[in-house]
GUTIRO-501797 format. One line per 4 residues: number of its first residue (from 0); their letters; for each residue x negated, y, z negated of C-alpha. Coordinates in pm, whole numbers, plus 50000, padded with zeros to 5 digits. Layout:
! GUTIRO-501797
NUM	a	X:Y:Z ~ ...;
END
This chain:
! GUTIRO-501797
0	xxxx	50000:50000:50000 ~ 49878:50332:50091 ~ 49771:50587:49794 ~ 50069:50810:49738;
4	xxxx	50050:51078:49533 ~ 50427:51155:49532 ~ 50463:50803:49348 ~ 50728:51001:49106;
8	xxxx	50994:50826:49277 ~ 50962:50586:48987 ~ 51316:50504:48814 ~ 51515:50630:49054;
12	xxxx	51583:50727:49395 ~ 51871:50935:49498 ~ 51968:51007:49866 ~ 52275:51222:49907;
16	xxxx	52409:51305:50239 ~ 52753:51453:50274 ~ 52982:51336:50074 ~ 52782:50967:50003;
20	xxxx	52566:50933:49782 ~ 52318:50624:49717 ~ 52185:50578:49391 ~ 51887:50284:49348;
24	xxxx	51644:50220:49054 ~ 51362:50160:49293 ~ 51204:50259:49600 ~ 51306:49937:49833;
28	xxxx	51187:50120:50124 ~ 50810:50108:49977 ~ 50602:49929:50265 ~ 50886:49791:50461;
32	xxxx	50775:49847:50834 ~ 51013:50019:51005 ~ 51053:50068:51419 ~ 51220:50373:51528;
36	xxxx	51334:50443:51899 ~ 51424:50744:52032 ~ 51673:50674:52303 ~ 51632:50799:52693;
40	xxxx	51334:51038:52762 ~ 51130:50900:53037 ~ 51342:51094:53305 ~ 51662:51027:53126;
44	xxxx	51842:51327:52995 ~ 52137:51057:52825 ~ 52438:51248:52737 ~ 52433:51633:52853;
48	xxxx	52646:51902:52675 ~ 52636:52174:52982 ~ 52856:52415:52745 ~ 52627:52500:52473;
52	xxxx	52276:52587:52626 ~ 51937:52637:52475 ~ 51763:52974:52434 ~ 51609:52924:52800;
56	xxxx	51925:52856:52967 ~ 51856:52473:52959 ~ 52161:52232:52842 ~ 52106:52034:52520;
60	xxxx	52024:51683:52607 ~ 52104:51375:52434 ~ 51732:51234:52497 ~ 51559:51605:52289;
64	xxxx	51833:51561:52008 ~ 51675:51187:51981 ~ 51353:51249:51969 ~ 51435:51528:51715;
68	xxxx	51561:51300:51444 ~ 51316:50997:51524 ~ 51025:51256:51451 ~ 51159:51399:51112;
72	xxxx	51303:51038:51015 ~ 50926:50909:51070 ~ 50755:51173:50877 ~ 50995:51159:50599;
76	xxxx	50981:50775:50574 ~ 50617:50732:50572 ~ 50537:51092:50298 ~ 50840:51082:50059;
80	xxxx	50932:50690:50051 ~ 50589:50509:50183 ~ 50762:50315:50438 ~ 50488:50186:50745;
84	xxxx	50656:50359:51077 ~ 50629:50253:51415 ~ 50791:50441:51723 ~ 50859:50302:52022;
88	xxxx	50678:50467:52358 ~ 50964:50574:52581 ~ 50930:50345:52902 ~ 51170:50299:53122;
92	xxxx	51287:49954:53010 ~ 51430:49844:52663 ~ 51209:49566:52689 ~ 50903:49751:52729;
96	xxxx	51037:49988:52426 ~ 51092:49705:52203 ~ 50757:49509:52327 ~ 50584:49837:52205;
100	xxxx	50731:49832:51868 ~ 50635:49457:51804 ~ 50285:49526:51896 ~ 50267:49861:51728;
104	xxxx	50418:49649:51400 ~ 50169:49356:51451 ~ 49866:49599:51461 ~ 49887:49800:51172;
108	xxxx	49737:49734:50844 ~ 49918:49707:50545 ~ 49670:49538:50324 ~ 49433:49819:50381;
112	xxxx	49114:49563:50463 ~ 49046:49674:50816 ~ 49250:49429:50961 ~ 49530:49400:51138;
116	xxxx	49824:49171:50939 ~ 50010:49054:51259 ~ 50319:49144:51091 ~ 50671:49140:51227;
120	xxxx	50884:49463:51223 ~ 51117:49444:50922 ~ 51399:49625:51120 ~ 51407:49803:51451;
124	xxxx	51601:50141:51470 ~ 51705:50310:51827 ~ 51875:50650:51759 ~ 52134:50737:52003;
128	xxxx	52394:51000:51998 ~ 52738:50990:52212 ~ 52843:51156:52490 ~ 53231:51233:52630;
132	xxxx	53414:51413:52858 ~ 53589:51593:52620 ~ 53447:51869:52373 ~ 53603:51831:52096;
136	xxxx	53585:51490:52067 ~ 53347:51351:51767 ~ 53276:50988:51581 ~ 53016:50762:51408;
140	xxxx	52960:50395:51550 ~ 52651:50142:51548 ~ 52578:49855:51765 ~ 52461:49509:51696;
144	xxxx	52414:49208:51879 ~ 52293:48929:51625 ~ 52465:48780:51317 ~ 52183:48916:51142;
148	xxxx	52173:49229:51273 ~ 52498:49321:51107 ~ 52453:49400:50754 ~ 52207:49661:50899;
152	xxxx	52456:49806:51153 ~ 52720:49776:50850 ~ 52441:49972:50585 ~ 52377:50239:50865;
156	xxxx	52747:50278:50982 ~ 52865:50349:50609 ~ 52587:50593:50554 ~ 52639:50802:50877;
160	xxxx	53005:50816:50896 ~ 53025:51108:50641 ~ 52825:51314:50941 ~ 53176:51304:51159;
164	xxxx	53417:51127:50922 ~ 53530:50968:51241 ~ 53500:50575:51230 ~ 53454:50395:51600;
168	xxxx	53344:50122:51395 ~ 53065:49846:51416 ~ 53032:49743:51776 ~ 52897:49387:51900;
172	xxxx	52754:49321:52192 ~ 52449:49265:52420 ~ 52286:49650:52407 ~ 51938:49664:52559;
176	xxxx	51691:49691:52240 ~ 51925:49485:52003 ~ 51873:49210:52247 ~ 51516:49133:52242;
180	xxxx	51210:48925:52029 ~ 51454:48831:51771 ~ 51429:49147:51550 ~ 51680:49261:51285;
184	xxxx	51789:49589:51497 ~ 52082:49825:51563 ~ 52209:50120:51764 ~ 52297:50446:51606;
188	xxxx	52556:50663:51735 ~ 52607:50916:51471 ~ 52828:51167:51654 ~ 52877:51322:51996;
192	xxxx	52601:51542:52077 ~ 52865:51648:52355 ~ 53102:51807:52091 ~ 53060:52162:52102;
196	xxxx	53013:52229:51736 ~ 52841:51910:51667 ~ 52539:52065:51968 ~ 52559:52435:51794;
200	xxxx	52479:52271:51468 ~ 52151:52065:51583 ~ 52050:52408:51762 ~ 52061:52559:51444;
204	xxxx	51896:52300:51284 ~ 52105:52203:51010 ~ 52274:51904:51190 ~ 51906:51649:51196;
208	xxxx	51836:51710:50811 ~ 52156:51582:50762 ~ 52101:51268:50961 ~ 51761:51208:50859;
212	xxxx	51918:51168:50522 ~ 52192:50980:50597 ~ 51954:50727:50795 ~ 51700:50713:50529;
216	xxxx	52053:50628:50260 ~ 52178:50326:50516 ~ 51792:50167:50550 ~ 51796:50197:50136;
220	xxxx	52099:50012:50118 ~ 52036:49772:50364 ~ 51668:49708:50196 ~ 51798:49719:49825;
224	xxxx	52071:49454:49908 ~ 51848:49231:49998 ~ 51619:49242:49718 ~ 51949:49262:49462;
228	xxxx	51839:49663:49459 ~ 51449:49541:49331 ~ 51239:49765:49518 ~ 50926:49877:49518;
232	x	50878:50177:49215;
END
């Protein structure tokens, strides 16, 4: 485990986003290894909202609004709850994505003797955000593929659905980076990046804070249930 100065998150740890709030008497994120995605990029623009433009003109993109919460997720995972982070290089396949993550997993070195562990990713993340015809229209929904992916669509679902307090619910199927090497993984949708007020508020930057938090709640969960909420101190 990497030295941490910020080790006061002893007793408890206390994520509050919206109106949830999870409460745990340990860290369970400590040294988990977690792969993030950023959905689209590589040429994709994902969903567009052509209504609420950028200071140079330019529509806000699903593919920036990803990248913007997979960079403050990873920073805040790694110096507030020592997590190991991994993020996927945007190619232009899932496969590749998810191939990336694996490596980037297997290569690092959590036992801090020079080594690399060959570990597996403990769960993969892609962040996603909706898009829709209509403006107004909002919601929260994940996406899983395996049996075992679901408790960690279910943990990140409950945590993010206070963002829109809109439920479109737990989705299975065969996504793209769900599907591949076996990995507990899920899709986030946390809301529709084409709602109008939903765009304005990640402009302003007060909408990605909120996620970041609400992401970092659902991997708690998700970790601390399957340790009986034994984590890490």
């Amino acid at each position: 485990m990497k030295k941490l100065s910020f080790l006061i998150i002893a007793l408890a740890v206390v994520i509050t986003t919206g109106n949830f709030v999870a409460v745990a008497e340990t860290n369970p994120l400590a040294d988990k290894i977690i792969a993030l995605d950023a959905g689209h990029g590589n040429g994709e623009t994902g969903a567009v909202n052509e209504r609420v433009l950028k200071a140079d003109g330019a529509p806000v993109t699903e593919a920036e609004v990803n990248s913007d919460v997979v960079q403050a997720l990873e920073e805040k995972l790694k110096n507030t709850y020592g997590a190991y982070v991994v993020v996927a290089e945007r190619f232009s396949t899932r496969r590749d994505r998810v191939n990336d993550a694996v490596a980037k997993c297997a290569a690092l070195d959590v036992t801090g003797d020079g080594v690399a562990d060959n570990k597996k990713c403990d769960v993969l993340v892609s962040v996603h955000h909706n898009g829709s015809t209509d403006p107004t229209h909002d919601g929260t929904l994940t996406i899983y593929t395996q049996k075992s992916d679901q408790p960690l669509a279910q943990a990140l679902h409950d945590s993010l659905l206070p963002l829109t307090n809109q439920d479109e619910g737990i989705l299975n199927g065969g996504y793209g980076m769900t599907v591949y090497k076996n990995l507990v993984s899920t899709i986030t949708e946390a809301y529709y990046i084409t709602n109008n007020d939903e765009a304005r508020l990640w402009l302003s930057g007060t909408k990605t804070p909120m996620e970041v938090d609400a992401q970092i709640a659902g991997l708690s969960n998700y970790f601390a249930s399957l340790t009986g909420g034994r984590g890490k101190k």
